[in-house]
N, C-alpha and C positions, 0 to 999 in steps of 0.2 A: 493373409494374416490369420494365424490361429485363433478360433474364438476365444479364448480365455486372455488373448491379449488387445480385443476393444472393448473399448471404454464406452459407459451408458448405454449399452445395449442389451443388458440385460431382457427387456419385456419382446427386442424384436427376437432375440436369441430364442427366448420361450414359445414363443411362436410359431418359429421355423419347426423347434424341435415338435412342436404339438400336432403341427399340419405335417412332417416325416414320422411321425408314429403313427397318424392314424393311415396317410398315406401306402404304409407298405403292407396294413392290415386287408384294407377296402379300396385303395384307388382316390386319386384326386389331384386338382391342378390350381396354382395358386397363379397370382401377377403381384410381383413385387415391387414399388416404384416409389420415385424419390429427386430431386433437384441431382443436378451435374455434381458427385463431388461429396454427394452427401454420405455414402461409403455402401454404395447396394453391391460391388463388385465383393468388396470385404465380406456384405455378409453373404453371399453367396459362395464365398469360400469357405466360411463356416460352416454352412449349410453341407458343405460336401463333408466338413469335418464331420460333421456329426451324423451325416448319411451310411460314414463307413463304420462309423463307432457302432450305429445301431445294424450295422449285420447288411447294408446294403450294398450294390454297387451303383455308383457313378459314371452317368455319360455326361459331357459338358461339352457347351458350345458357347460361342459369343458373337453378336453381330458386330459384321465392320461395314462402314462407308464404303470401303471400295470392292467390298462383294455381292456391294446389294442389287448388282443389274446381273449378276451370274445366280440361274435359276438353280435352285436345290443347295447352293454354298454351304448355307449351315447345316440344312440336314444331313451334310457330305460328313461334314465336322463334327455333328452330336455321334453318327451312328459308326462312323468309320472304325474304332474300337469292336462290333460284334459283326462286322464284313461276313465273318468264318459262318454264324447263324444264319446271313439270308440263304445261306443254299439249302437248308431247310425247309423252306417256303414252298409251298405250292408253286407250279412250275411260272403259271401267267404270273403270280404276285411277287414271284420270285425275279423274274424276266422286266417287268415295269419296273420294281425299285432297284434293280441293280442298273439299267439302262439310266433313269434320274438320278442316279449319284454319279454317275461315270463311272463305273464297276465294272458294264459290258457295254456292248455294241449293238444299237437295234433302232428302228423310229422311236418315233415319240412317245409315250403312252399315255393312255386317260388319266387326267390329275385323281380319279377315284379310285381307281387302280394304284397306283402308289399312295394314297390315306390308309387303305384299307393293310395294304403290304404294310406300313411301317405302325400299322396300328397294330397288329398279327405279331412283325417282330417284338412288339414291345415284350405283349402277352408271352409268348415264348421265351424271350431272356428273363421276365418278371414270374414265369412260372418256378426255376430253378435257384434264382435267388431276387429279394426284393432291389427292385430297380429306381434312382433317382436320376430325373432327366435335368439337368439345370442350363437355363438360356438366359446368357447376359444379354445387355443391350441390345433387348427386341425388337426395338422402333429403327434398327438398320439391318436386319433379316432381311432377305430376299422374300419376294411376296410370293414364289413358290413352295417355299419353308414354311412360310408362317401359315400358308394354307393347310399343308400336310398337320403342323404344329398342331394351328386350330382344333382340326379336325381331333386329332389323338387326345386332346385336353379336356375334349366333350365327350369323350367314351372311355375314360379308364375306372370308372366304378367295378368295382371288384377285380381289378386285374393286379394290384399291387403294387402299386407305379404310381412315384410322385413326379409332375412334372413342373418346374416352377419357373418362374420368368420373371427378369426385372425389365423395367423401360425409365425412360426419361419424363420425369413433369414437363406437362406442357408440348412433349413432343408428337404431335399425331402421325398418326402414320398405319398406314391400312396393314402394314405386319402386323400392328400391336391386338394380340388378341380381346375377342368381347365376351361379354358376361364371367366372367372367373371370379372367386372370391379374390380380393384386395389387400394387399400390405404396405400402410404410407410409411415410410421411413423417413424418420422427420429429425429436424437438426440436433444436433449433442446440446443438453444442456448444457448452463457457464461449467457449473464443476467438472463434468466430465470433458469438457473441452479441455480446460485447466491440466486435469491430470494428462492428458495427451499430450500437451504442449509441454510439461513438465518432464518427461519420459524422454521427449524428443531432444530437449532443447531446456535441460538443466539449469543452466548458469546466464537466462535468459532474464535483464533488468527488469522490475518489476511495470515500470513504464511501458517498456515497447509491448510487455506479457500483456497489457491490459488494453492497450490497441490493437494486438491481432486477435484477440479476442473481440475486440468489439465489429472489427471488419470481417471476420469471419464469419461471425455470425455460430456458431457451431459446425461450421465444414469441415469436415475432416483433409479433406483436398487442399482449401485454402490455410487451417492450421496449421501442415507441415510443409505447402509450397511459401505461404507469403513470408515467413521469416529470413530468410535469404534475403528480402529485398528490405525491409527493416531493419535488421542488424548492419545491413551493407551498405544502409545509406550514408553517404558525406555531406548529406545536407539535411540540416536539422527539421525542417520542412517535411520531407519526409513522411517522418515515423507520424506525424502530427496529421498530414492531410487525409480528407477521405478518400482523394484520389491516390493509391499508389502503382507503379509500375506491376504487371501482372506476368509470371513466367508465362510461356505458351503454353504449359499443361492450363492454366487457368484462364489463360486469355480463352482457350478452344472451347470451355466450357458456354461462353455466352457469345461465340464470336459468328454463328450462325445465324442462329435466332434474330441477332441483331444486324446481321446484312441483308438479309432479308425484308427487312422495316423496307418502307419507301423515306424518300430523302428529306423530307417537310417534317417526318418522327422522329429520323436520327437527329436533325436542328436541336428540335426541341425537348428531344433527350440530353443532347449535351449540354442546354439551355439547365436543367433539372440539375443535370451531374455538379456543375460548377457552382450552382446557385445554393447547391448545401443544404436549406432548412425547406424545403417541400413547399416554401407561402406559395401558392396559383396566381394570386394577385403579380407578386412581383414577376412571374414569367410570363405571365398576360402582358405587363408592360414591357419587357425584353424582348418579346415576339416582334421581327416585321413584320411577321405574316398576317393577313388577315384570318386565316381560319384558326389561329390562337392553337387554344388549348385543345380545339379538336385533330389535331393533329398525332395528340397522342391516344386515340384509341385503339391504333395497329399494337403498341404497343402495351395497352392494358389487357387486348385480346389474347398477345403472346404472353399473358402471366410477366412481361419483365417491369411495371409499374402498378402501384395501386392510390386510387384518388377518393380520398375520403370526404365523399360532399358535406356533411356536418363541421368539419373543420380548413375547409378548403387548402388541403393539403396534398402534397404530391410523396409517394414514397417510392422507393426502391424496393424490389420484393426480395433482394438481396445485395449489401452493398457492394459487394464487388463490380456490381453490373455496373454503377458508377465508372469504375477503372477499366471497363472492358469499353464502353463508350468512347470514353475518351482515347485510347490506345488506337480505337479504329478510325478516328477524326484527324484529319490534314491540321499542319501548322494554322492556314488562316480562317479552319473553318472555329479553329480554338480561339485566334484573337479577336474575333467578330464576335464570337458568344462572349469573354470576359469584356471588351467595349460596350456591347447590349444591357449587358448587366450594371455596368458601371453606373449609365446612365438613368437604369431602373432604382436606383439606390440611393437617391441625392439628400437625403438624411438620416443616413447609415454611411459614418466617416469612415473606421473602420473596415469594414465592407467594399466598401466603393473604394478604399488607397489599393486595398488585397489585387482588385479585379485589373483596376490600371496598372498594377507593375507586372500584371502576368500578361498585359496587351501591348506592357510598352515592348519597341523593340533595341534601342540604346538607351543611353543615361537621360536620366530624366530627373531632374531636384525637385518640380514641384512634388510628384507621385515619390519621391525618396524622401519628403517632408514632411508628408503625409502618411506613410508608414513609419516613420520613426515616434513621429507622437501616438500612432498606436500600437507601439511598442509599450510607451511608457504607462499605457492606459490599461492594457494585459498587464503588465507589472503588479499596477494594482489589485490586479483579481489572483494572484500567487502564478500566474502559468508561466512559467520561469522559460518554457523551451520557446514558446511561442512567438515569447518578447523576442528570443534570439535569433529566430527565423525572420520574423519582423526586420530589424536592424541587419540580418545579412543580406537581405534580398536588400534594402533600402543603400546598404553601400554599394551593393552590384551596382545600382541605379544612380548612384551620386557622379555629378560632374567632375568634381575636385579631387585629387590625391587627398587633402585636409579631409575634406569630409567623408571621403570611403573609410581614409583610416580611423578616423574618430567614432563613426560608426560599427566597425567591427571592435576597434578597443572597449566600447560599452559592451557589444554582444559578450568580449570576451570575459570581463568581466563579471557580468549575470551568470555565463555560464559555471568559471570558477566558485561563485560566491551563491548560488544561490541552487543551480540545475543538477549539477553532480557530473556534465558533462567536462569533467577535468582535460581529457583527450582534444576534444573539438576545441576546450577555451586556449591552450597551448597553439593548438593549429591556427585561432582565429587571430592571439595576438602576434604569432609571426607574421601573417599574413598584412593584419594594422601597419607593421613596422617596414614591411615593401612597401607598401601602401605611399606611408608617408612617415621617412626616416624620423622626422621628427615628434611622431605621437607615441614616442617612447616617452618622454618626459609626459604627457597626459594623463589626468588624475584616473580617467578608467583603463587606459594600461597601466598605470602602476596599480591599483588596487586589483587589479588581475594578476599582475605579477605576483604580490603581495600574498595572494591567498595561494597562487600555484608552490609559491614557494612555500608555505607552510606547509600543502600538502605531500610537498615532496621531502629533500634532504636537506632544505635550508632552514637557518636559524632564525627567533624571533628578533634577534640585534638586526639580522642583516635586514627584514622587510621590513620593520621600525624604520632604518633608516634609508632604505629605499621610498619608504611611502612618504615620511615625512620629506622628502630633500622634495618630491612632487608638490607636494603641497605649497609648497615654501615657495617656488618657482615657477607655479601654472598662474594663468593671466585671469585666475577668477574676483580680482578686487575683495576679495573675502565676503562675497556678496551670499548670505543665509539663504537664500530663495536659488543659488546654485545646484543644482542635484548630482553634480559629480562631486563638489565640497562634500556636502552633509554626507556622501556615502562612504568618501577616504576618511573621515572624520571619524565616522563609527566603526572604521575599519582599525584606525588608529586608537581608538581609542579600546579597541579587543587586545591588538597588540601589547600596549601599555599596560594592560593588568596582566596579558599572561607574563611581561616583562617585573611585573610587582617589584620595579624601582624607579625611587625620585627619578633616575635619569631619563625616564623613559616620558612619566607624567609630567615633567614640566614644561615640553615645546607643546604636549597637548595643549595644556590651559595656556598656554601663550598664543598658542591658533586659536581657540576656541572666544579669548576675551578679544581676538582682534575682527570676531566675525559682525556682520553690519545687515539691519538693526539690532538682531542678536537671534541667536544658537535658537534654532527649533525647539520646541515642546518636550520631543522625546529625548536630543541628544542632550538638552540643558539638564530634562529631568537625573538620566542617566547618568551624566557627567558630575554629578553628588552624590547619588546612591550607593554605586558601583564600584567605582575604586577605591572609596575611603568613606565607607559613609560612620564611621566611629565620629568623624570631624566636621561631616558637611551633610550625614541623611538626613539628619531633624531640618535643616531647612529647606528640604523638597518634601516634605510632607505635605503640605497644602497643595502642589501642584500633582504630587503622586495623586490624593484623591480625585484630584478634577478629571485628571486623564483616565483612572481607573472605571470611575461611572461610565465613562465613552467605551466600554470594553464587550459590550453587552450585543451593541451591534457595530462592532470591527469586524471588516470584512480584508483589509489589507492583509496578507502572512507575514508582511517584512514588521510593518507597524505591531501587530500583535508578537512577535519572537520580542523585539528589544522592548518595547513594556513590559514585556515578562522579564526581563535580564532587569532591567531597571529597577524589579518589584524583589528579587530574592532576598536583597541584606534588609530591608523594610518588612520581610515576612507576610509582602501580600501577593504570594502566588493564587493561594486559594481565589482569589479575587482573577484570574488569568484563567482559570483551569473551565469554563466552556470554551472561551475560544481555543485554548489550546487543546480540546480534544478535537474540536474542528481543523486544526492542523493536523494532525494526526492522524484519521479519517482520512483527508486530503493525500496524507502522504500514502498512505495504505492503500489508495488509490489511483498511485503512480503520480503525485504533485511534488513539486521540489521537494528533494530531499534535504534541503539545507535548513527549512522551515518545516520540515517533521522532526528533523534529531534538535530544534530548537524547542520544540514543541514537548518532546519526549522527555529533554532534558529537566524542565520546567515542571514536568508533570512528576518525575522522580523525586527531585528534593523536595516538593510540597508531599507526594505519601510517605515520605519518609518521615516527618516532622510531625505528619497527625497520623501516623499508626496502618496507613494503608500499604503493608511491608511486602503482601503479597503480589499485589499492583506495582508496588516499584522493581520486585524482583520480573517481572514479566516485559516491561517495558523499559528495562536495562537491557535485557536481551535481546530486547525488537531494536534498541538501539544501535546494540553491537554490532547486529547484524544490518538495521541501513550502513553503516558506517564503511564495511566490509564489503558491500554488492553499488553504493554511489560515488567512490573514488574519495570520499569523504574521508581517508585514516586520522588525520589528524585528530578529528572530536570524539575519537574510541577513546580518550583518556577520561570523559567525562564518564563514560558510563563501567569502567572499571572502579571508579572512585565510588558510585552506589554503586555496582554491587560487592567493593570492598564493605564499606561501613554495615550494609544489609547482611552480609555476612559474619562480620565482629560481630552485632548485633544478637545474630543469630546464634554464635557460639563456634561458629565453623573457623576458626582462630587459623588454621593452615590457608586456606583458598584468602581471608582475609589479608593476611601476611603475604600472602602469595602478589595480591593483587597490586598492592601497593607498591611493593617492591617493581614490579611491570610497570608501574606508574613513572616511577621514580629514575629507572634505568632507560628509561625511552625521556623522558622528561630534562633530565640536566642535558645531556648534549646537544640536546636543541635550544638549551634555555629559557625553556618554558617553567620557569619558577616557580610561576601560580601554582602548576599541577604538581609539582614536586613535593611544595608545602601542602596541598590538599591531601596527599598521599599520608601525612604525620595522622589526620585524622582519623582513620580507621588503628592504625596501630593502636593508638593511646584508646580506642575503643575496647579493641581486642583486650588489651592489657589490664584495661577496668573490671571486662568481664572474667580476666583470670584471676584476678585479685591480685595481680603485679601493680601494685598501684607506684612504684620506685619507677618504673619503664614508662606508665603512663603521663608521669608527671615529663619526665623529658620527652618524649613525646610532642605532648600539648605544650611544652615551651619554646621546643623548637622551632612552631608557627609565630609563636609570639612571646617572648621573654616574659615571665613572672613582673608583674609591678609595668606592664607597658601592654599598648593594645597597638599592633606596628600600623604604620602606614602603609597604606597601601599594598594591605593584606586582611580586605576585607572577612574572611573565613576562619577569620582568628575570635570573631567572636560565637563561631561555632563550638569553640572547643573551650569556651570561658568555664563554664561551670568543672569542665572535665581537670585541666590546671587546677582548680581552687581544691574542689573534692581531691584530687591525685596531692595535693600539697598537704591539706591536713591529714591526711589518712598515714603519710609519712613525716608526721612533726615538721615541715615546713610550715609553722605558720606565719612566719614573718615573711614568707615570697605569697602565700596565699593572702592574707593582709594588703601587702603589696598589691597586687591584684583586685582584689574589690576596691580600692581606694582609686585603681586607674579608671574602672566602670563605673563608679560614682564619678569621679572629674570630668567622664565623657560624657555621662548621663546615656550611655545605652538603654537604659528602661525606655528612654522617650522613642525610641524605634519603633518598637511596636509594644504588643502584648506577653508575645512571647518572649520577649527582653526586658521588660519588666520582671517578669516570673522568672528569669535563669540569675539577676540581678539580685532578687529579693534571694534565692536561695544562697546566691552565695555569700550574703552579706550574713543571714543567718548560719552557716557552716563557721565564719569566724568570730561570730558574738553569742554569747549565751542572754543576751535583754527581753525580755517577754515579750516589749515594745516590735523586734523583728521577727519574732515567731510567730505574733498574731497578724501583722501584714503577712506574711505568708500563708498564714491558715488563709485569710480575707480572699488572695488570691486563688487556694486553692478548691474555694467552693462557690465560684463564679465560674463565668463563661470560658474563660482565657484556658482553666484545666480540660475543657470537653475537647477546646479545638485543637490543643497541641500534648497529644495522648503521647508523646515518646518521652517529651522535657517533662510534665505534669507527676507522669508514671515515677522518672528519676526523682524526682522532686520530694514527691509523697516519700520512696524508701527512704530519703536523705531524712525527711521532718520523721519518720516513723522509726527509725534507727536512732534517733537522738530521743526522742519522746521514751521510749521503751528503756535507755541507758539514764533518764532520770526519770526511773520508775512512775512513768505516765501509761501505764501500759493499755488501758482500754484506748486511749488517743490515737496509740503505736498501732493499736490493731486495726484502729478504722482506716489510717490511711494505708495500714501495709496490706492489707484486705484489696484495695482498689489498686493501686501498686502492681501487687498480681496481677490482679485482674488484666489490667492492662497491659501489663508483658506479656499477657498469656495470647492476647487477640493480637499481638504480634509476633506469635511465635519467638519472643524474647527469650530461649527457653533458658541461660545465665542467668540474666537480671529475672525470671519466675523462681529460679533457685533459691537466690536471693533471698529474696522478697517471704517464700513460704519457710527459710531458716528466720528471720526475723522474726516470722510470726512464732513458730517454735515454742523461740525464746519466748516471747510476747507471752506466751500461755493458752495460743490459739488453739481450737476444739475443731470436731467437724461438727456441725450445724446438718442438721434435720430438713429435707424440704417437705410442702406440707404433698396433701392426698392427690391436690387437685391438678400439680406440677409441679414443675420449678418457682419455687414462691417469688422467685425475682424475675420475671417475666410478665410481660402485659400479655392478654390476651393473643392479640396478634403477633407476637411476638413469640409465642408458645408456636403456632402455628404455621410461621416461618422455619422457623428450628424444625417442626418435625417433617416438615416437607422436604428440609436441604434433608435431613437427618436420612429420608427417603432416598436420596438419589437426586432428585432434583436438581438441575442446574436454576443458576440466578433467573436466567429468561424464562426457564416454564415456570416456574415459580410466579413469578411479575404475571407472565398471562395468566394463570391460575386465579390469583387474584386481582386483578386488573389494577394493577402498581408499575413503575416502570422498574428494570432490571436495575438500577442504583439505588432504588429508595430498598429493593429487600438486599443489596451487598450495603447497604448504611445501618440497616437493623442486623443483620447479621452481625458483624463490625459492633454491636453494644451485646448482642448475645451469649460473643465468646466469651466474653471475661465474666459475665454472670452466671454461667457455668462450669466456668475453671478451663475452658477449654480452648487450645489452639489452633483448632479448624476443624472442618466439618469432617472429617473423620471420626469425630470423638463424640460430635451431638448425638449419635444413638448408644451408644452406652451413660453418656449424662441425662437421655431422658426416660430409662430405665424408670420403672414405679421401685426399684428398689435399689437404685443410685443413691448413689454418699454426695453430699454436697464436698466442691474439690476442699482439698486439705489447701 
């Protein structure tokens, strides 16, 4: 491999090249060494690369296993290249080393008699050009070679001759030369592993990418051998265990070392491998043996384990050794260690179900009983693959056709709905339906149906009434404490709103009032919120709070995604938004995808509402993309939808238009409605910010007709303000009338806060009464304006545009000042147009700031500014001043607009000592 194509090797690169420069000046011999695998052959290639760059020649040899009992082998092979130079040689020195390499024909000669010959040759080829000698895997040279080797490595001072040799860690061996300077070549760190794996292996899920990394450890051998067996597995198990099958280039790497143990170490190696967490205690108890844990010091001494007395722990000095263990262990020497262990485990469930299904050897219901409920107990910690492994080994294991098939209809399930293993969930519910022809009607094959078919070419009519005909006809008594109900239930009820008609929602709530003693927490909550909360949010508002305080430490990912879905039409995401960065995280670190793009999604529409525009534009993207690499297509409409609106928003009117349109043309043929009418929203954005306010009113009526808030089209009160404003601006005021008079009947202000404030403004756009202008102002100098910087920002130009048109002009200016402002820290740069034509008018001046700064600025906040203004990212920043990286992007976030400025691009010309305060 050419040096310029390995990765993190830069400092050994430096090295090589340090010890061949001075080597070809003065003479010198290195020993280069490093774990099986770790990449010494690589840089030894390099090394020759760059021996010929720097004006040298190269001789190169490498030891093999099967030449090490033939005397001279490698020195046949390094010298064999300058043959034509020993005749050169003094006749005796010439005569011994041609006789040791097999050259000619004579007795034996004195082994110092050939040192001295091939030491003489060096000199002579090193005289007329500088010479690099390079010896791979030293530790299987013949011990006649390494003698000769030796010798030459202790005498090349001033001859010009580098001679460098790698070996094996841990390998001894009377080849391996003594006293030499040293090179460890020590494992790739994560990123540079990362970029290897990336090179190699492209298009590789971010899940399996973060398990051969973690099994690799940084080998390079293991990076480009183990993916083969991960990508290729058909069992979800698999990618998941620490044991995986190892090609023979990797098995060879540790399969010596390790036959060589006596057979009391390999036990209890394998004892180690299977038992996973290193605890001494639990392999003390797993042990027959009486000599326990002394059994492994054969193998502490071979470097393949290490035991941490302080935390009585066992480790592997490299995980693979795990898989190389086991590969060379007999069938019953593996079920006696997983039975040992079983035993050792009698309060660890979990645990102890794993060890009995890998000992049984047929069906077995209690150990398929006992891995099914820890299926469902990983469920709750998010591992979505695990659970599935869980439940397929558990139907392997099942007695009955009913319960194998019922068993993989759940795996198949989870993995449609939740893993992103779309492929495996197809394979596993055919397999359910051999199983047992009749666990097609079964509520986890149909809600696996259900979701495969959305992600493929089927419509929302068809899995609506696929899932519900399940529902209607499964033998669960309507019993709430069922966990196949409650999950068709909320699978039904996604359906039903992306179907955003009566037809869809009323067998909902016809199932839902027939469930006994009644509907879960989250689905009850949701089941008001979310499809229609114009009609039914204000009465889960007491129950939204109770749930919401519990959010703090939720550790479920299913439980935290639909709280968050539950919380959107009530505007309390911000109330969601740690756990859901803890998804998110999660997901970024190969955890189900279906609770990362729930997570993402959640985290979008809440920056979008309070002004963190650059955040949602980044994490639309990140969306896009899980969408496109976890078989998930279906939920790429969500993140077209932000970053259409982030786009109108922005002024980018083509991409915005673009987007929605892709929304809308993927959207009707599937009859997914919802996203169709979600799609009106950014139009009528767009259309605001062109001042087409004629376009934008049809638009924003298209979700929801003037004088009506629809049913069961919750996002119509998104675009309430947009209608009323798009209606008066074009003398519709008897549809915009019409309109406030529907949001007072419904009392939307009782929503939240920011439904309050989108209410209060539009009732003032169609009243001129003092009485609504001053609730408005009331609203707009509390809290409710800080948190929702997008509506707030609208709001202000609506009251500053009217204030200024009845000559209120200092009123106009104060709020079309913050207005600005605020468009401006969302890069709104339309609505900053706006905003600084108003003031214009208004009569607005540039303003002075004084000697000492920006006079709108705290101290600290000076400070922040001039650091980002620096270069500074958020994080050095936060270390700088020992702040976390969110509290300087939250100050940041109030800086922009007090400077006029739309991103750190522009804080070093605003903090200029002879800056203009922005116009």
């Amino acid at each position: 491999m050419a040096s310029h194509a390995l990765f993190g090797r830069r400092a050994e690169l430096e090295q090589l090249s340090g010890f061949l420069d001075a080597a070809r000046r003065h003479g010198d011999a290195r020993l280069m060494w490093g774990d099986p695998g770790i990449g010494k052959s690589a840089l030894m290639a390099a090394a020759a690369e760059l021996a010929v760059t720097a004006g040298m020649r190269v001789l190169r040899a490498s030891g093999s296993e099967f030449e090490a009992d033939v005397s001279y082998s490698c020195l046949n092979q390094l010298l064999l290249p300058v043959e034509a130079d020993i005749q050169h040689l003094p006749p005796q020195l010439r005569e011994a080393l041609s006789v040791a390499l097999g050259f000619g024909v004579g007795a034996p000669t004195d082994a110092l008699l050939v040192c001295n010959a091939a030491l003489l040759l060096a000199k002579r080829v090193a005289a007329e050009t500088p010479l690099a000698l390079l010896v791979d895997d030293v530790q299987w040279i013949d011990r006649a070679s390494a003698v000769v080797l030796g010798f030459v490595a202790r005498r090349l001072q001033g001859v010009g001759a580098a001679l460098l040799f790698s070996a094996r860690t841990g390998a001894v061996s009377s080849a391996a030369p003594r006293g030499l300077t040293e090179m460890a070549v020590q494992p790739l760190d994560r990123a540079a592993a990362g970029q290897l794996v990336d090179v190699h292996f492209p298009d590789m899920p971010v899940r399996i990418r973060n398990r051969l990394l973690d099994l690799a450890q940084g080998n390079p051998l293991a990076l480009t051998e183990l993916p083969s067996t991960l990508l290729g597995a058909t069992h979800p198990a698999v990618a998941h265990s620490e044991v995986v099958p190892l090609s023979d280039r990797l098995q060879a790497m540790f399969a010596a070392r390790i036959a060589d143990l006596p057979a009391s170490t390999r036990r209890m190696l394998l004892l180690a491998a299977f038992e996973g967490t290193g605890d001494v205690r639990v392999l003390r108890a797993a042990s027959a043996d009486e000599a326990g844990l002394a059994d492994l010091a054969p193998a502490e001494r071979a470097q393949l384990v290490r035991v941490d007395d302080a935390t009585a722990r066992i480790a592997f000095r490299h995980p693979l050794i795990r898989s190389a263990i086991v590969a060379g262990s007999t069938h019953e020497e593996r079920r006696t260690a997983h039975v040992a262990l079983a035993g050792a485990l009698p309060g660890d469930q979990e645990r102890r179900a794993w060890h009995l299904a890998a000992a049984a050897v047929g069906p077995d219901e209690t150990v398929a009983a006992l891995l099914e409920g820890s299926a469902h107990r990983i469920m709750l910690r998010g591992d979505a693959l695990a659970a599935v492994a869980a439940l397929i080994r558990a139907a392997e294991l099942s007695v009955t056709s009913a319960d194998r098939g019922r068993r993989l209809s759940e795996a198949a399930y989870i993995g449609a709905e939740a893993s992103g293993a779309i492929d495996d969930a197809k394979t596993l519910l055919t397999d359910a339906r051999r199983a047992a022809p009749d666990s097609t009607g079964s509520l986890h094959a149909a809600n696996a149906a259900a979701f495969l078919m959305l992600n493929g070419d089927g419509d929302v009519a068809t899995a609506h009434r696929l899932l519900l005909g399940a529902i209607e006809t499964a033998e669960h008594g309507y019993r709430a404490e069922d966990p196949a109900l409650v999950e068709a239930m909320h699978t039904l009820m996604l359906l039903s709103w992306y179907g955003s008609a009566p037809e869809y929602w009323e067998p909902f709530y016809r199932v839902l009032e027939r469930l006994e003693p009644r509907p879960p927490d989250v689905l009850s909550l949701a089941s008001r919120t979310f499809p229609d909360p114009v009609r039914t949010g204000a009465s889960a508002l007491a129950s939204s709070r109770r749930i919401l305080d519990t959010m703090a430490d939720e550790t479920d990912p299913t439980r935290i995604v639909r709280v968050g879905t539950a919380s959107v039409y009530l505007d309390r995401l911000g109330d969601c938004r740690e756990s859901s960065w803890r998804l998110v995280q999660q997901g970024r670190d190969g955890g189900a995808p279906r609770r990362h793009l729930g997570a993402l999604m959640h985290l979008c529409l809440d920056d979008f509402l309070v002004g963190r525009w650059d955040e949602a534009e980044e994490l639309a993207g990140e969306g896009r993309q899980v969408c496109e690499t976890s078989g998930f297509s279906f939920f790429a409409w969500y993140f077209r939808y932000n970053r259409a609106i982030l786009a109108a928003g922005r002024g980018r009117y083509e991409e915005a238009y673009a987007l929605a349109d892709e929304i809308t043309h993927w959207a009707l043929p599937r009859g997914v409605t919802a996203a169709a009418l979600f799609a009106q929203h950014p139009r009528a954005l767009a259309a605001l910010g062109q001042g087409d306010f004629g376009a934008a009113f049809h638009h924003a009526a298209a979700m929801s007709p003037p004088g009506t808030l629809a049913a069961y089209v919750p996002h119509c009160t998104w675009v309430m303000l947009d209608l009323v404003e798009a209606a008066v601006r074009t003398g519709r005021m008897v549809e915009a009338r019409a309109h406030v008079e529907a949001m007072r009947a419904a009392d939307v202000a009782a929503l939240s806060t920011r439904m309050t404030l989108i209410q209060a403004a539009a009732e003032f756009l169609v009243s001129d009464d003092e009485e609504t202008r001053a609730r408005l102002e009331s609203l707009l100098s509390g809290h409710v304006a800080e948190r929702w910087l997008w509506d707030a920002s609208r709001v202000r130009l609506v009251l500053g545009e009217r204030l200024r048109r009845d000559r209120s002009a200092a009123q106009a200016r104060r709020h079309l000042l913050i207005a600005r402002d605020g468009f401006a820290a969302m890069a709104a740069g339309p609505w900053v147009e706006r905003a600084r034509n108003e003031l214009h008018a208004a009569g607005h001046r540039t303003a002075e700031t004084s000697a000492g700064g920006p006079a709108a600025l705290t101290a600290q906040e000076l400070q922040i500014a001039e650091l980002a203004a620096s270069g500074l990212t958020n994080k050095q920043i936060a270390e700088r001043l020992y702040l976390s990286h969110r509290t300087v992007g939250a100050h940041l976030y109030r800086i922009f607009p007090k400077l006029g400025v739309a991103s750190r691009a522009g804080l070093r010309d605003a903090l200029a000592p002879d800056s203009e305060a922005p116009r």
